[in-house]
C-alpha positions in Angstrom: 24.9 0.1 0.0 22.8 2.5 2.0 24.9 5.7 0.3 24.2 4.0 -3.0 20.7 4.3 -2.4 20.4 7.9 -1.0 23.1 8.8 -4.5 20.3 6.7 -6.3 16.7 8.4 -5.1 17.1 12.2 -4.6 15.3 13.2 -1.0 13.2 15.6 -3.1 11.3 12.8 -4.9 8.8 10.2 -4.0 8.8 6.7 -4.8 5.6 4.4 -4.2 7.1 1.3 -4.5 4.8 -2.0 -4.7 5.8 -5.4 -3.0 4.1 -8.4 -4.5 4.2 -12.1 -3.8 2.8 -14.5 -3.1 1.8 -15.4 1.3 4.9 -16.0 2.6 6.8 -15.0 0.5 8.3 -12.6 2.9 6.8 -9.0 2.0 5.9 -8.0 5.2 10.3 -9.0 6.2 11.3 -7.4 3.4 9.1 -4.1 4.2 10.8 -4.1 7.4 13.9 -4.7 6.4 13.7 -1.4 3.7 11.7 0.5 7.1 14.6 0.2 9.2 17.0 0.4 6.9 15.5 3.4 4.5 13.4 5.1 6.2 10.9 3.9 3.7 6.9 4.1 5.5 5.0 0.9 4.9 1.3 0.8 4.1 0.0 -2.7 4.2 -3.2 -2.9 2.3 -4.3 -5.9 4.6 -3.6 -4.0 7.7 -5.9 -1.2 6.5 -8.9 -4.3 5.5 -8.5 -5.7 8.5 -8.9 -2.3 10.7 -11.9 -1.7 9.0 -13.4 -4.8 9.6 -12.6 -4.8 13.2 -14.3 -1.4 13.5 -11.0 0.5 14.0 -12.3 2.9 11.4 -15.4 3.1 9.4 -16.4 3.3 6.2 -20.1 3.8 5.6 -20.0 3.8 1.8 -19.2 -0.3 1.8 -18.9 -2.9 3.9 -15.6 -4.6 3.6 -16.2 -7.1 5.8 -18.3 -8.9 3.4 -16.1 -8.8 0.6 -13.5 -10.5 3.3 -15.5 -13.1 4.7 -16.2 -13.6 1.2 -12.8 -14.0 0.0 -13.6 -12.0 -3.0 -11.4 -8.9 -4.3 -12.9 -5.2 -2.7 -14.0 -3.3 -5.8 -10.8 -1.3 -7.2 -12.6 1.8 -6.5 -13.0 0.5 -3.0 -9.2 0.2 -2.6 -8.0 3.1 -3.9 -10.6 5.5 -1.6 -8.8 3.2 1.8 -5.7 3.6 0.4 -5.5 7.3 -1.1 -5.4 8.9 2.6 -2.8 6.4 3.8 -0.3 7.2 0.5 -1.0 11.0 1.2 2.1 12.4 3.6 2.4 15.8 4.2 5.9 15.8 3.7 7.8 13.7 0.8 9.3 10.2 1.2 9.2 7.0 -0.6 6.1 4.3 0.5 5.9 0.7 0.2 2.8 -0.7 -0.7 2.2 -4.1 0.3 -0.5 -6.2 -1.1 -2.0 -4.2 -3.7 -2.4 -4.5 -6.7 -3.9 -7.8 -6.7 -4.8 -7.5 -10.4 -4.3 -6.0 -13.5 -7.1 -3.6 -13.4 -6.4 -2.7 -10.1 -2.2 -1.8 -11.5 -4.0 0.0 -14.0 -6.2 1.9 -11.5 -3.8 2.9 -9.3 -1.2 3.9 -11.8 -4.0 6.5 -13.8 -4.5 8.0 -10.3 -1.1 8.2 -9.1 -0.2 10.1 -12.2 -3.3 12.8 -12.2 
């Protein structure tokens, strides 16, 4: 199967591959899984939430943490400024992006600025 896939996705192209479901649905297996397996990089939009709000890195523009104790979505805008740096390698490779979108708009968002 893993020669299929190579024969499948050329190494000179880039894939950003979403994972959605629902909590425990088993993204975060299934990422691994496609990690070891691929060589696929996993960004976890949760992971990068959660680092800011524990003060692993800062973000003076907005303050996720509310928006988290909240429960409430961070603004689209939000998301894709966190999330930007983290889908930017230097060097090409296909990304799985785990948690996001978590909406319409937010597909929407993502997909205009993936393509420009």
């Amino acid at each position: 199967m893993e020669d299929d896939m190579k024969a499948i996705i050329p190494h000179d192209h880039r894939l950003l591959v979403y994972i959605l479901g629902c909590p425990g649905s088993g993204k975060g297996t299934l990422c691994k899984l496609l990690v070891q397996n691929y060589g696929y990089r996993h960004v976890s939009v949760g992971d990068l939430l959660r680092g800011l709000v524990d003060g692993e890195k800062s973000n003076p523009d907005v303050n996720i943490k509310d928006y988290v104790q909240q429960g409430t979505l961070v603004p689209t805008t939000v998301l894709l400024n966190i999330l930007q740096p983290a889908v930017m390698p230097e060097t090409l490779g296909s990304i799985l992006i785990d948690g996001f979108p978590r909406s319409l708009d937010q597909g929407i968002a993502s997909e205009d600025q993936a393509s420009d």
